[in-house]
C-alpha positions as CSV (number, residue, x, y, z in Angstrom):
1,X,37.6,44.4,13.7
2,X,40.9,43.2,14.9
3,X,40.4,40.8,18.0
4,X,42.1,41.5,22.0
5,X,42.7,39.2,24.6
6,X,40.6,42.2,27.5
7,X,36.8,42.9,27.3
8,X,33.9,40.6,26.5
9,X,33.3,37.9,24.0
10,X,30.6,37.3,21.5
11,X,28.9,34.7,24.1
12,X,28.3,37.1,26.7
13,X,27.2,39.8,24.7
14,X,24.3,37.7,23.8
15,X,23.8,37.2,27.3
16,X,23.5,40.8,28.1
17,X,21.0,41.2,24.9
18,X,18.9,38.1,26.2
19,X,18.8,39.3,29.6
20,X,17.6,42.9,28.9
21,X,15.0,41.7,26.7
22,X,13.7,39.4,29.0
23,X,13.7,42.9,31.6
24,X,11.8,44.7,29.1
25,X,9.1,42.3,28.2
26,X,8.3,41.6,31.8
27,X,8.3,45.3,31.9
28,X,6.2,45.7,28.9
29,X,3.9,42.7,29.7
30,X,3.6,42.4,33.7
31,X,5.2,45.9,35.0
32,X,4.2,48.5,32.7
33,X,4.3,51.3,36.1
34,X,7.9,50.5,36.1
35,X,9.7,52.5,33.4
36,X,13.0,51.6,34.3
37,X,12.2,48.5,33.6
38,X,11.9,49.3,29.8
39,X,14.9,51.5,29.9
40,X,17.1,48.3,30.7
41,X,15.3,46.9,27.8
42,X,16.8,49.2,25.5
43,X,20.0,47.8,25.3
44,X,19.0,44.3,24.2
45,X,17.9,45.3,20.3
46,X,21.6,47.7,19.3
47,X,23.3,44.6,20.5
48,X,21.3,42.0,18.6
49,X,22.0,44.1,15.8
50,X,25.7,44.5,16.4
51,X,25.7,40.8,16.7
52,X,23.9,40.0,13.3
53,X,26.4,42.2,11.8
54,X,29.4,40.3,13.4
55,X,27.7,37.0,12.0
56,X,27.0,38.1,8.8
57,X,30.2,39.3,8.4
58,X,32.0,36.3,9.9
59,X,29.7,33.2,9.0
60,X,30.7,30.6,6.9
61,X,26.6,29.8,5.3
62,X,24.8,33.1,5.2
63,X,22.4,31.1,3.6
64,X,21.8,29.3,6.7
65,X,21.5,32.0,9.0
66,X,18.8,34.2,7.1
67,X,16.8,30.7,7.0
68,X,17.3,30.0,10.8
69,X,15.8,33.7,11.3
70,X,13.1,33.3,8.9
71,X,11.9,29.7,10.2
72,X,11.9,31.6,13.7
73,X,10.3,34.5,12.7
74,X,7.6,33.0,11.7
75,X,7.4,30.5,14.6
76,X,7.7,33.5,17.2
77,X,4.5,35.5,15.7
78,X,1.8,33.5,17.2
79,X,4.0,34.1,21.1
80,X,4.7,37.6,20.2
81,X,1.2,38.5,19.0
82,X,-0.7,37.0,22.5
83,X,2.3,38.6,24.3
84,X,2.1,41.8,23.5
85,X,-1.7,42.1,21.8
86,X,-3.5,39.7,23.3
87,X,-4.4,38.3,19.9
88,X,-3.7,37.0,16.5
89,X,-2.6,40.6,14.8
90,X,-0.8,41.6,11.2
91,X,-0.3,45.0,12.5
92,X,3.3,44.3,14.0
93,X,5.8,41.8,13.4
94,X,8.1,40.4,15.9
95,X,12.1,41.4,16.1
96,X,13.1,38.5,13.9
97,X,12.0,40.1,10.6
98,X,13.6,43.2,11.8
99,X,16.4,41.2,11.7
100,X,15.7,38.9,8.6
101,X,15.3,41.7,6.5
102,X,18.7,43.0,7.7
103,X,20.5,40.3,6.9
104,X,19.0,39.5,3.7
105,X,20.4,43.4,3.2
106,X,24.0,42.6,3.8
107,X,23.8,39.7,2.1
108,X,22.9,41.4,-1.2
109,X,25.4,43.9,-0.4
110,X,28.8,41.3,0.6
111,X,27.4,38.9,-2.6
112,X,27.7,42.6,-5.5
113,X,24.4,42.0,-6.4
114,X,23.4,45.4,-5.7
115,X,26.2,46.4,-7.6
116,X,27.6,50.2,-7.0
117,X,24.1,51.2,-5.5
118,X,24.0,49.6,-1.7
119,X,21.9,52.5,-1.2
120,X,19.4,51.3,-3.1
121,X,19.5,48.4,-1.1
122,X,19.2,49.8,1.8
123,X,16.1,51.8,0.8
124,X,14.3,48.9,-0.3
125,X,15.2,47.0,3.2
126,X,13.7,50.0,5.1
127,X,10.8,49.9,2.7
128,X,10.0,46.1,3.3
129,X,10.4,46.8,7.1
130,X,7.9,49.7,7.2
131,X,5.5,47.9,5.1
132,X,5.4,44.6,7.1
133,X,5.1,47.1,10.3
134,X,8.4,45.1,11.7
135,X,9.6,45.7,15.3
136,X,11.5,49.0,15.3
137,X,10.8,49.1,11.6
138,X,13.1,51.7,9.8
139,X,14.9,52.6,12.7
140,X,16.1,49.0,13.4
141,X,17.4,48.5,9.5
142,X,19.4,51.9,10.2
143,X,21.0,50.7,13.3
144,X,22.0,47.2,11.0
145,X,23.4,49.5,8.4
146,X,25.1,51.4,10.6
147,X,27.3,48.5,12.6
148,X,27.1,47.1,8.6
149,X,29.1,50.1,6.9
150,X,31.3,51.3,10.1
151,X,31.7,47.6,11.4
152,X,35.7,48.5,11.1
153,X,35.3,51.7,13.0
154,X,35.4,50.7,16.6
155,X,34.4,54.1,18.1
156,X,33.2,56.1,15.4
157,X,29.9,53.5,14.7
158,X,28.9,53.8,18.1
159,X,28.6,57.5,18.3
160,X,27.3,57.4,15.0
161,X,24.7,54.8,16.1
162,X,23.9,57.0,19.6
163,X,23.2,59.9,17.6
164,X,20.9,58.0,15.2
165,X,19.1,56.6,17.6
166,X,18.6,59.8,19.3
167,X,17.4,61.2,16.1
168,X,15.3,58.9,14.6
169,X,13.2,57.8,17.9
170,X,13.6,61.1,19.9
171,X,14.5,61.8,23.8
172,X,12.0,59.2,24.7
173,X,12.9,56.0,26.7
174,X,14.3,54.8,23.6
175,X,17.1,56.8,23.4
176,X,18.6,54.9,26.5
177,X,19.7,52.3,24.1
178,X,22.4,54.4,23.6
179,X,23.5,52.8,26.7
180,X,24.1,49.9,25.1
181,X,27.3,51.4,23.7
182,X,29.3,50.4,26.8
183,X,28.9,46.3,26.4
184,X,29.4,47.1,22.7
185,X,32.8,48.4,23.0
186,X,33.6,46.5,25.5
187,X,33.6,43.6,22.6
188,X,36.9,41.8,22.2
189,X,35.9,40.1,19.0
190,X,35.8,36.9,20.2
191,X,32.7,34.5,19.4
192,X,33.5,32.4,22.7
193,X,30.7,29.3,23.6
194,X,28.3,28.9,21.2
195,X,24.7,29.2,21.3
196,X,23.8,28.7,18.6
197,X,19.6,27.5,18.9
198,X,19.5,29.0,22.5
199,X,18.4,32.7,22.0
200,X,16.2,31.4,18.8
201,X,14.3,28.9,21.5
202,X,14.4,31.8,24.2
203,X,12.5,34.4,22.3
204,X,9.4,32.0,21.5
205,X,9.1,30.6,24.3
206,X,9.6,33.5,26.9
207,X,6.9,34.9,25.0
208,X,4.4,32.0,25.1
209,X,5.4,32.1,29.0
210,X,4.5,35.7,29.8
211,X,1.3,35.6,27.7
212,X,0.4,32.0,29.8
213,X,1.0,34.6,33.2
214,X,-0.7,37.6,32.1
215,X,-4.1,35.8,30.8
């Protein structure tokens, strides 16, 4: 997408994702009586995923970065299974595979190697996700593919993305992810300061933090 000097960078995008899932696991974990807690939450995943999809597109060692989110993943399980379970547990996976598996997508994709059949692809992404019981599962790798194949479609991705959302996870508090649509096209293009190891620290550790209060 072509870059303007008005709206918000890359930086503070991930500030808004990092934020709101902070505000929905103290929801989940702490505050579970207070909904709107959770529906603030929403917006932190779309934006993750818009932001993956900027990086993959944009990143100079894809390589790097679907190693970086691997290496985390699997460090964050242990946090996120206490967190949210209470114990050691194969029945979900944290966010990061979501997103691992997402990248690993597009990567097949940009490289050719799935050759005239990126729907194949796809399916087999949304396959892995469902059987490894990742976070959001088949709904998050359709969100990726969405801001993947309309990622030069300023408008058009979002609403496409809103209705998806709407579709796949019902009227439920999910769908106020849709909300997330505002910060999203309020993106300038812009990566801005880099954080790089930040948000991969953040997510661990927050976790490990909540699980230490809630005990």
């Amino acid at each position: 997408m072509g870059k303007s000097r008005i709206g918000i960078n890359g930086f503070t995008l991930k500030w808004i994702a990092i934020i709101t899932m902070l505000i929905d696991h103290i929801g989940a974990t702490l505050y579970p009586q207070y909904t709107c807690l959770r529906i603030i939450g929403r917006m932190s995943f779309p934006i993750f995923c818009f932001l993956l999809v900027e990086g993959a597109v944009h990143t100079g060692n894809i390589r790097k970065y679907e190693i970086r989110l691997l290496v985390f993943a699997l460090i964050s399980e242990i946090p996120f299974d206490y967190a949210f379970f209470g114990k050691l547990t194969l029945e979900h996976q944290n966010v990061f595979f979501t997103l691992f598996i997402g990248l690993v997508m597009i990567d097949v994709i940009q490289s050719g190697k799935a050759g005239n059949f990126p729907f194949g692809t796809f399916i087999v992404a949304i396959m892995i996700a469902e059987l490894l019981e990742t976070d959001y599962g088949a709904g998050g790798i359709m969100i990726i593919a969405c801001f993947y194949f309309l990622r030069e479609q300023r408008l058009l991705k979002q609403v496409v993305f809103a209705g998806l959302n709407l579709l796949y996870f019902g009227v439920g508090v999910q769908a106020y992810a849709a909300l997330a649509t505002i910060p999203m096209l309020l993106y300038n293009g812009k990566q801005g300061p880099k954080m790089k190891y930040f948000f991969y620290l953040f997510y661990p550790v927050h976790l490990l933090i909540l699980y230490l209060i809630i005990r």
